[in-house]
TORTORDO-376266 format. One record per residue (C-alpha): residue in one letter; chain; x, y, z. Coordinates in nm, 4 decimals. Layout:
<recs>
> A | A | X | Y | Z
...
</recs>
This chain:
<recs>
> X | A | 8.5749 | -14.4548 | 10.6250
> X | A | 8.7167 | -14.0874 | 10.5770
> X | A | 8.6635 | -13.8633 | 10.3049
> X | A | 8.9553 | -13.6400 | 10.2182
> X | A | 8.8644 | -13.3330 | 10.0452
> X | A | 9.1264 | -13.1181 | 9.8656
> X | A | 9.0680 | -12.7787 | 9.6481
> X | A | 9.2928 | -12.7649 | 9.4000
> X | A | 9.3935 | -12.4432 | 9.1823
> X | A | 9.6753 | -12.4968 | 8.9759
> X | A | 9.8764 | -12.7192 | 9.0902
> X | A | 9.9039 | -12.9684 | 8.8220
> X | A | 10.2905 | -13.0397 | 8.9744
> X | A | 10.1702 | -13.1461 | 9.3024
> X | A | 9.8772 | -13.3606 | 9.2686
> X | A | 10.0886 | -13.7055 | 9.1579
> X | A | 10.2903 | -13.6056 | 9.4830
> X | A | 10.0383 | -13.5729 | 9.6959
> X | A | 9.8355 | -13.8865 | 9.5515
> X | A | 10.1664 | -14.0875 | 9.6260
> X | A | 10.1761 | -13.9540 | 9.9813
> X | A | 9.8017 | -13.9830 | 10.1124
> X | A | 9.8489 | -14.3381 | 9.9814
> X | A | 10.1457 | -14.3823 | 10.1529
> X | A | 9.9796 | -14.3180 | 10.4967
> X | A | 9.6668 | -14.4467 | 10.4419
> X | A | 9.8104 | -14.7834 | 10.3662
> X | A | 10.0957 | -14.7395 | 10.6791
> X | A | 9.7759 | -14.6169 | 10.9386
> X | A | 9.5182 | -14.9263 | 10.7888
> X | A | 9.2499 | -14.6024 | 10.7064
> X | A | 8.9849 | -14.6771 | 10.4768
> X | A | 8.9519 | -14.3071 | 10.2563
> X | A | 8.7767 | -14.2082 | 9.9669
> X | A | 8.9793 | -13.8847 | 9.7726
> X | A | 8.7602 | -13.5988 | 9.6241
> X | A | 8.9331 | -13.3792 | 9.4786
> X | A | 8.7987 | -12.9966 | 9.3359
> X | A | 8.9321 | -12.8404 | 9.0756
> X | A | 8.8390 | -12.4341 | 9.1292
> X | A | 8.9059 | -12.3557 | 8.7452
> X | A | 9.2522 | -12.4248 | 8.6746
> X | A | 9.4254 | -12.2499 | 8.4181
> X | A | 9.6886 | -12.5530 | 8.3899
> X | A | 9.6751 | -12.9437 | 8.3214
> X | A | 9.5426 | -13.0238 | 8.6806
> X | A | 9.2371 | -13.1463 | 8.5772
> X | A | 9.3923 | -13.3874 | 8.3481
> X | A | 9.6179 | -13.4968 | 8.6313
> X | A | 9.2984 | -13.5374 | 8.8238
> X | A | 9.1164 | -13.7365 | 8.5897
> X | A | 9.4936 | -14.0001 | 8.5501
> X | A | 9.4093 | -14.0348 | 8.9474
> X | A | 9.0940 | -14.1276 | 8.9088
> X | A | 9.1457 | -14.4035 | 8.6377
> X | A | 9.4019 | -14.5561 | 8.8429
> X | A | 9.2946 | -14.5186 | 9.2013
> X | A | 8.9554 | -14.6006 | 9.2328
> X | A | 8.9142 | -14.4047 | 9.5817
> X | A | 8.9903 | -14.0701 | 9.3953
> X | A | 8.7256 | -13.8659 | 9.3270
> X | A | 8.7184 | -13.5682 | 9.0704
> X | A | 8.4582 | -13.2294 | 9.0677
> X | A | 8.5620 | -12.9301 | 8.8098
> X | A | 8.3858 | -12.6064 | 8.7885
> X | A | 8.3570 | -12.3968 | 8.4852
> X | A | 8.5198 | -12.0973 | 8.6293
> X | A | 8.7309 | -12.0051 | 8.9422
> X | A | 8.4596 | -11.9868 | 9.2073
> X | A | 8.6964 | -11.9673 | 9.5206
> X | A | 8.8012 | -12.2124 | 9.7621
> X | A | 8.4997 | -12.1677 | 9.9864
> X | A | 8.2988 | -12.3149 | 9.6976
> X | A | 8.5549 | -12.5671 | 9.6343
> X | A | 8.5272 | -12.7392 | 9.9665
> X | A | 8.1488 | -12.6760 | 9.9348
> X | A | 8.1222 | -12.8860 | 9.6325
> X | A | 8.3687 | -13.1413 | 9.8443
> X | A | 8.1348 | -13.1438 | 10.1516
> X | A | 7.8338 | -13.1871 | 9.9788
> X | A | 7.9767 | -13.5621 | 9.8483
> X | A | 8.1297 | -13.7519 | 10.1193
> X | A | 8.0258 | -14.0292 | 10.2402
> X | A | 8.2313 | -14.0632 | 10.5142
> X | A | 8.2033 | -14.0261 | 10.8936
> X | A | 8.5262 | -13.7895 | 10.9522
> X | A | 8.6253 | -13.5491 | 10.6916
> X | A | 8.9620 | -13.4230 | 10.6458
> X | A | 9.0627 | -13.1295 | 10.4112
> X | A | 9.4102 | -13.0262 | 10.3131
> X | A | 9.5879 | -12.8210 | 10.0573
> X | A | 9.7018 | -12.9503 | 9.7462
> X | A | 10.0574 | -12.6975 | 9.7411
> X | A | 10.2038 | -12.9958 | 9.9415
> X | A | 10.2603 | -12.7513 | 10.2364
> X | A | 10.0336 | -12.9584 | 10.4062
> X | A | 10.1572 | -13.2944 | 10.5699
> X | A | 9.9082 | -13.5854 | 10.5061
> X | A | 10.1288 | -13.7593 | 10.7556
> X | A | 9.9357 | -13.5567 | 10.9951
> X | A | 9.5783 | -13.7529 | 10.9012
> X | A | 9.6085 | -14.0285 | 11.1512
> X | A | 9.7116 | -13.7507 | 11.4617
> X | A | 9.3368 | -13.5310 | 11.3020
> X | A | 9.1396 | -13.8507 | 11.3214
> X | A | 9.2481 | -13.9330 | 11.6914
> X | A | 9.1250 | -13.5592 | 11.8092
> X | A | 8.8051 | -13.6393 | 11.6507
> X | A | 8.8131 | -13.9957 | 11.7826
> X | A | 8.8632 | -13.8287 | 12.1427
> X | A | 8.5597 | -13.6431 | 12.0941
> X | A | 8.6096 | -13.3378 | 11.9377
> X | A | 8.4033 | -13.2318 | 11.6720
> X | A | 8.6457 | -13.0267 | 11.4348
> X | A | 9.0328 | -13.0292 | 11.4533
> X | A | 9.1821 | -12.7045 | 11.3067
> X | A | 9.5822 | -12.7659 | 11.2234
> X | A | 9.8167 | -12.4905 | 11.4087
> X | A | 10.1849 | -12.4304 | 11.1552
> X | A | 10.3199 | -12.3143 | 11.4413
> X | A | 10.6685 | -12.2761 | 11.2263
> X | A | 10.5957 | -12.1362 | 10.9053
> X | A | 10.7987 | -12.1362 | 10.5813
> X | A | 10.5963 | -11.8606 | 10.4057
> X | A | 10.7893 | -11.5048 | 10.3100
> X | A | 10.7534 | -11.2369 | 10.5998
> X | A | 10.4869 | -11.0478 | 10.4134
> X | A | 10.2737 | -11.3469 | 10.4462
> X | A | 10.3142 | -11.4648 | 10.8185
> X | A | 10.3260 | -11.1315 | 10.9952
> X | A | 9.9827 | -11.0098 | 10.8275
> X | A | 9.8738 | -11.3891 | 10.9235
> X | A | 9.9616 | -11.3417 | 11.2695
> X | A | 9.7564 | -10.9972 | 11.3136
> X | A | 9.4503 | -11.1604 | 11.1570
> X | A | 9.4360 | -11.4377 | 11.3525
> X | A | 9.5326 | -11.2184 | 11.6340
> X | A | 9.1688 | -10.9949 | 11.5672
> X | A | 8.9859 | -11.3076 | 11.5540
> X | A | 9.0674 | -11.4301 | 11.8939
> X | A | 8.9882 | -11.0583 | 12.0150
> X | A | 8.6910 | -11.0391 | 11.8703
> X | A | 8.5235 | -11.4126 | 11.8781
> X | A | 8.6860 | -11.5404 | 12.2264
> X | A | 8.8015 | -11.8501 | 12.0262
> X | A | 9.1293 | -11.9336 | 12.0985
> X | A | 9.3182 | -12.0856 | 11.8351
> X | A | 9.6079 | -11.9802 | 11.6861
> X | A | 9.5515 | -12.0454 | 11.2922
> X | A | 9.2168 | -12.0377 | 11.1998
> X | A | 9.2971 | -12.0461 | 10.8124
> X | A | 9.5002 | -12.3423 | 10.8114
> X | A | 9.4018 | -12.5793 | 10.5298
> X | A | 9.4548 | -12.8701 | 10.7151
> X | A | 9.1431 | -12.9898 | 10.8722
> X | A | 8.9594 | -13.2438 | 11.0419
> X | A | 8.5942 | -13.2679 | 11.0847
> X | A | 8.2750 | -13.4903 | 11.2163
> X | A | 8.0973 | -13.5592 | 10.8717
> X | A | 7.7958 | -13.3152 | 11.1017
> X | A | 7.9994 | -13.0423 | 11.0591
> X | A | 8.0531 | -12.9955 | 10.7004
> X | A | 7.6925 | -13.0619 | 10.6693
> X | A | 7.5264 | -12.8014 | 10.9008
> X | A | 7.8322 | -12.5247 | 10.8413
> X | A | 7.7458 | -12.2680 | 10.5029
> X | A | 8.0304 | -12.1138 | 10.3486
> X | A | 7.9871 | -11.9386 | 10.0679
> X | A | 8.2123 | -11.6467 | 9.9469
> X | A | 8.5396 | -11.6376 | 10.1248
> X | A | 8.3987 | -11.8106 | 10.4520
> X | A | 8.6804 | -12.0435 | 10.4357
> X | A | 8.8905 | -11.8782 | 10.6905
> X | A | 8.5919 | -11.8987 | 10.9196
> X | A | 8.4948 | -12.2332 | 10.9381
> X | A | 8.5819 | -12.2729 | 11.3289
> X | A | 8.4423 | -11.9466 | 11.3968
> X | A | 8.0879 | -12.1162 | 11.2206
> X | A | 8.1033 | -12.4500 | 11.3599
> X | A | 8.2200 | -12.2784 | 11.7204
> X | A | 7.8854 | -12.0524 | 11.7198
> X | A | 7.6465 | -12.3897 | 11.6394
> X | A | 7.7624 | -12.5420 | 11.9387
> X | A | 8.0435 | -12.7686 | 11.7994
> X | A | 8.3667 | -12.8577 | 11.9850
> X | A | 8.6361 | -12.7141 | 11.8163
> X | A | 9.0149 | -12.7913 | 11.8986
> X | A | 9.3824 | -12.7370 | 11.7571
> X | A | 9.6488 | -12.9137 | 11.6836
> X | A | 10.0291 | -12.8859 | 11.5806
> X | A | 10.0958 | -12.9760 | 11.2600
> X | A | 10.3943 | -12.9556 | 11.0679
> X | A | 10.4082 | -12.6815 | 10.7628
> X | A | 10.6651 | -12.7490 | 10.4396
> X | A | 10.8110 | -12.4779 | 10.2321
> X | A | 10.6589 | -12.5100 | 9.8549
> X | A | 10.8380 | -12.6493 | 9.6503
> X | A | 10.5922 | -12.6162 | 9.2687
> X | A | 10.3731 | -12.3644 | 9.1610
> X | A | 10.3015 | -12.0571 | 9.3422
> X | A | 10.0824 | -11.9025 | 9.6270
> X | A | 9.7166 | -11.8502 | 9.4766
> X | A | 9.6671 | -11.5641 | 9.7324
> X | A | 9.7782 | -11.1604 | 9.7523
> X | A | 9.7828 | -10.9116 | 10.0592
> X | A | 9.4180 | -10.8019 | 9.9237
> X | A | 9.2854 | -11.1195 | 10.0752
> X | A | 9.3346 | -10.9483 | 10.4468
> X | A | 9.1691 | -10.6718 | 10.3830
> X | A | 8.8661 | -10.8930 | 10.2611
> X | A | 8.9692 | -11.1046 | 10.5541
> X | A | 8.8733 | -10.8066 | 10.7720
> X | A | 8.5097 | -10.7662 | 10.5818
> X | A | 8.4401 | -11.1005 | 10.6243
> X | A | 8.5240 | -11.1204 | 10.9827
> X | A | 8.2562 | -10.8705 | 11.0219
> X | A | 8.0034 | -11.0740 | 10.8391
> X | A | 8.0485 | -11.3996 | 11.0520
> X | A | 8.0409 | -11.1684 | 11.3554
> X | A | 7.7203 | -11.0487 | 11.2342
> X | A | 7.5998 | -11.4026 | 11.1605
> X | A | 7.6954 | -11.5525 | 11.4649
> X | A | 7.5338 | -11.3287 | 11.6971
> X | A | 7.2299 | -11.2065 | 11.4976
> X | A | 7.2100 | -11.4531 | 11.1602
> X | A | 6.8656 | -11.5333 | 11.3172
> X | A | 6.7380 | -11.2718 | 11.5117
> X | A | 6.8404 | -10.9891 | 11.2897
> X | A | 6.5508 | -10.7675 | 11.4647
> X | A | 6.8036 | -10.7820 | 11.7999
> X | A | 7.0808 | -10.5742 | 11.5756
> X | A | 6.8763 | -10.3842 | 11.3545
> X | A | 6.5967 | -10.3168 | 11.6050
> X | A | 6.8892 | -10.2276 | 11.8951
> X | A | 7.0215 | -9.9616 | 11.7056
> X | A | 6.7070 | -9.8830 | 11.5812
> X | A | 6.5739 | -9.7530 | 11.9277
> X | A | 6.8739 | -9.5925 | 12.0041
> X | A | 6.7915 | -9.3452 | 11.6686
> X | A | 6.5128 | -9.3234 | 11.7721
> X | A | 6.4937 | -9.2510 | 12.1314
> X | A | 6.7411 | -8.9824 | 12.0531
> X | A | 6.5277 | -8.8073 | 11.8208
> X | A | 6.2394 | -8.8280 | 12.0195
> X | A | 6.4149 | -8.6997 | 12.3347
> X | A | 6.5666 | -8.4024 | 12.1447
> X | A | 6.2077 | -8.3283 | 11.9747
> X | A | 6.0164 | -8.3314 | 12.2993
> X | A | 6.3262 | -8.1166 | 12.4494
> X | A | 6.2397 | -7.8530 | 12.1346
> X | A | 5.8476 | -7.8626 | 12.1941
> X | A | 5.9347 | -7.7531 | 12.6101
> X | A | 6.1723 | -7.5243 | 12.4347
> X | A | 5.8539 | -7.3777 | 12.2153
> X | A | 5.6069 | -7.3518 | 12.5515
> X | A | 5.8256 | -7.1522 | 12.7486
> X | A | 5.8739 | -6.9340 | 12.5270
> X | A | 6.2257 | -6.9756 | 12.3772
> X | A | 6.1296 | -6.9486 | 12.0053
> X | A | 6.1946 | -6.9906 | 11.7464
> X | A | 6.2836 | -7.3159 | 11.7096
> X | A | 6.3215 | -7.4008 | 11.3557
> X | A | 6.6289 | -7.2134 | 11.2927
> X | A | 6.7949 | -7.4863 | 11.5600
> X | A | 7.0378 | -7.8224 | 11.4269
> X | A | 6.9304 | -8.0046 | 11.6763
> X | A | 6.5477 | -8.0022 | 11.5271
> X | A | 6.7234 | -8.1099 | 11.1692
> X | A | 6.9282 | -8.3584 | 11.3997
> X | A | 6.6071 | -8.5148 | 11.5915
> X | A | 6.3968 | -8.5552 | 11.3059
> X | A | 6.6803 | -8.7333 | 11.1035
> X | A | 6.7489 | -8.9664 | 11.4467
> X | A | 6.3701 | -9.0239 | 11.4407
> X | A | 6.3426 | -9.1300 | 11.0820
> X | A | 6.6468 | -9.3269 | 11.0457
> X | A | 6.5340 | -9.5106 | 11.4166
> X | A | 6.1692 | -9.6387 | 11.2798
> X | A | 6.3731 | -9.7551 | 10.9219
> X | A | 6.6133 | -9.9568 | 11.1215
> X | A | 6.3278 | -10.1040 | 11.3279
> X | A | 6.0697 | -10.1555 | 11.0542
> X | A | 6.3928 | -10.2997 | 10.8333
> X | A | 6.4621 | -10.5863 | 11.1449
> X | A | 6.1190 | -10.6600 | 11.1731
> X | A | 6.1538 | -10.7916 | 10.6964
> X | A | 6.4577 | -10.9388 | 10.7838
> X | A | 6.2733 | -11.1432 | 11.0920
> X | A | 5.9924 | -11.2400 | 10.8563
> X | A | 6.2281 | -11.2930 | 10.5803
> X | A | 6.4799 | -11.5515 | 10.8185
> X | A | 6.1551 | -11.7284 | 10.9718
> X | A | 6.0692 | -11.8160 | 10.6073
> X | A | 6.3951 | -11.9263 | 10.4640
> X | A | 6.4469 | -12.2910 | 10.4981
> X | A | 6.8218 | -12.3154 | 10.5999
> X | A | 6.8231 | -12.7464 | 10.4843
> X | A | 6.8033 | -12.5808 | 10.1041
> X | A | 7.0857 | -12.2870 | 10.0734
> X | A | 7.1704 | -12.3913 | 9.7147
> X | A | 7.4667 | -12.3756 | 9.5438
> X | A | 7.7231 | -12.0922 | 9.4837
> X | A | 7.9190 | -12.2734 | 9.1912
> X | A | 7.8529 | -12.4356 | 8.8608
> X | A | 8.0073 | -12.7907 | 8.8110
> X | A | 8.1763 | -12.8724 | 8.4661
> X | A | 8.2527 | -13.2404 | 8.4950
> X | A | 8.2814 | -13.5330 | 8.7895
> X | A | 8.4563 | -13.8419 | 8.7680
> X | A | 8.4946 | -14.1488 | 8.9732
> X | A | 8.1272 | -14.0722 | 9.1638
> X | A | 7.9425 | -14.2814 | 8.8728
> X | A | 8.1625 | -14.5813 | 8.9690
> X | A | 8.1362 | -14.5649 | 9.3626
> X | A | 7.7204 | -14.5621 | 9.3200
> X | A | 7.7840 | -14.8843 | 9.1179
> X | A | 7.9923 | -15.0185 | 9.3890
> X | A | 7.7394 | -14.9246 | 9.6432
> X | A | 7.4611 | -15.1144 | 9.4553
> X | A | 7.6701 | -15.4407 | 9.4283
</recs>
């Protein structure tokens, strides 16, 4: 069985749509699915539409939060109910093609562990893809994964992925970037994008400049999540070898003679490398004891749940 997760946010128009075609291919490929689908706080009748699926479809799935909490948290909520061994997300603007499910579960079939989709034609405005295009452009540069487009919605995944991977925040985007760092084996694939045709796009041209803050966090966590003492410590003893170096160079200054010293920048400028050196060191040295003691199988939750439905019915079915 697959589990198909999709975070919803507004989209009240789309949902019977995108029911009818998930159906559609699930019944034309023979796949055996289970639908969960998030609502992140709509503003509209989604959930509503959400909860009609669920009475009539007994594979769908429902989850609604009290607030907006982001789609990260959205496919968090997703991940943490599946029970199936692939996972496949998707968005529910019907930009997305769920004709594409059966092509995502034969790259994981092959072997791969998570199957990022690649719109390689696009039908968003300009000031949209070009923005897109640099971002994804600065990931390659600075991760050495080569894929094209990392935030596409549509995914597919071994059910191992979505439970080891974290995201919290706006982590989204990052999801290969996080599964490619834990060892996973991450692959693209060409999928076909759609114009929208309801609602509107849930996302402004701030969301690259977080994009940018974020891709400095993952870097961050990726290289030193666990041995912060390796970053802070690093820079650490650069500080404070400088300072050192330009102190002892001051005390030679102060035996032969050239005084006074304390009237010099670079004394202000050594003792301030020296300080800020041993802070940086002693502050790796917490965040070691503080990562060796958190238990990373217990991360908790970044969202409050409202409601579920349909969950109460498939633990009956499992107990028949």
């Amino acid at each position: 069985m697959i589990s198909i997760v999709v975070p919803v946010l507004n989209e009240e128009q789309n949902l019977a749509p995108l029911h009818r075609e998930i159906d559609e291919v699930l019944r034309r490929s023979g796949l055996d699915a289970e639908m969960i689908i998030v609502d992140d706080g709509s503003k509209d009748r989604s959930w509503n539409e959400i909860t009609q699926l669920a009475s009539r479809d007994p594979r769908v799935q429902g989850i609604r939060f009290r607030r907006n909490f982001g789609k990260a948290a959205a496919l968090s909520a997703g991940f943490a109910c599946v029970r199936g061994d692939m996972v496949v997300t998707l968005d529910a603007d019907l930009q997305d093609n769920p004709s594409e499910i059966p092509g995502l579960i034969d790259r994981l079939e092959a072997g791969f562990d998570l199957v990022n989709g690649w719109k390689r034609q696009r039908y968003d405005p300009w000031h949209k893809v070009i923005p897109s295009r640099i971002f994804n452009w600065m990931i390659r540069l600075a991760s050495g994964l080569q894929l094209h487009d990392h935030n596409c919605g549509l995914k597919g995944y071994r059910v191992e992925v979505t439970r080891e991977i974290r995201i919290y925040g706006e982590l989204h985007r990052f999801i290969t970037l996080l599964a490619h760092a834990r060892g996973f084996r991450v692959t693209e694939m060409e999928v076909q994008h759609r114009p929208r045709i309801h609602g509107q796009s849930n996302y402004g041209v701030e969301r690259f400049v977080k994009g940018f803050l974020d891709l400095l966090t993952v870097r961050v966590l990726t290289l030193f999540g666990e041995r912060p003492l390796h970053f802070l410590g690093t820079t650490g003893l650069v500080a404070f070898a400088v300072g050192f170096s330009g102190l002892v160079y001051l005390a030679w200054l102060w035996v032969t003679g050239h005084r006074p010293i304390g009237t010099r920048p670079v004394l202000i400028y050594s003792a301030a490398s020296l300080l800020l050196g041993a802070q940086m060191m002693s502050a790796g040295i917490v965040a070691e004891l503080i990562v060796s003691r958190l238990s990373s199988d217990s991360p908790g939750r970044s969202y409050g749940i409202a409601e579920r439905i349909g969950f109460d019915r498939e633990n009956e079915r499992d107990s028949d």
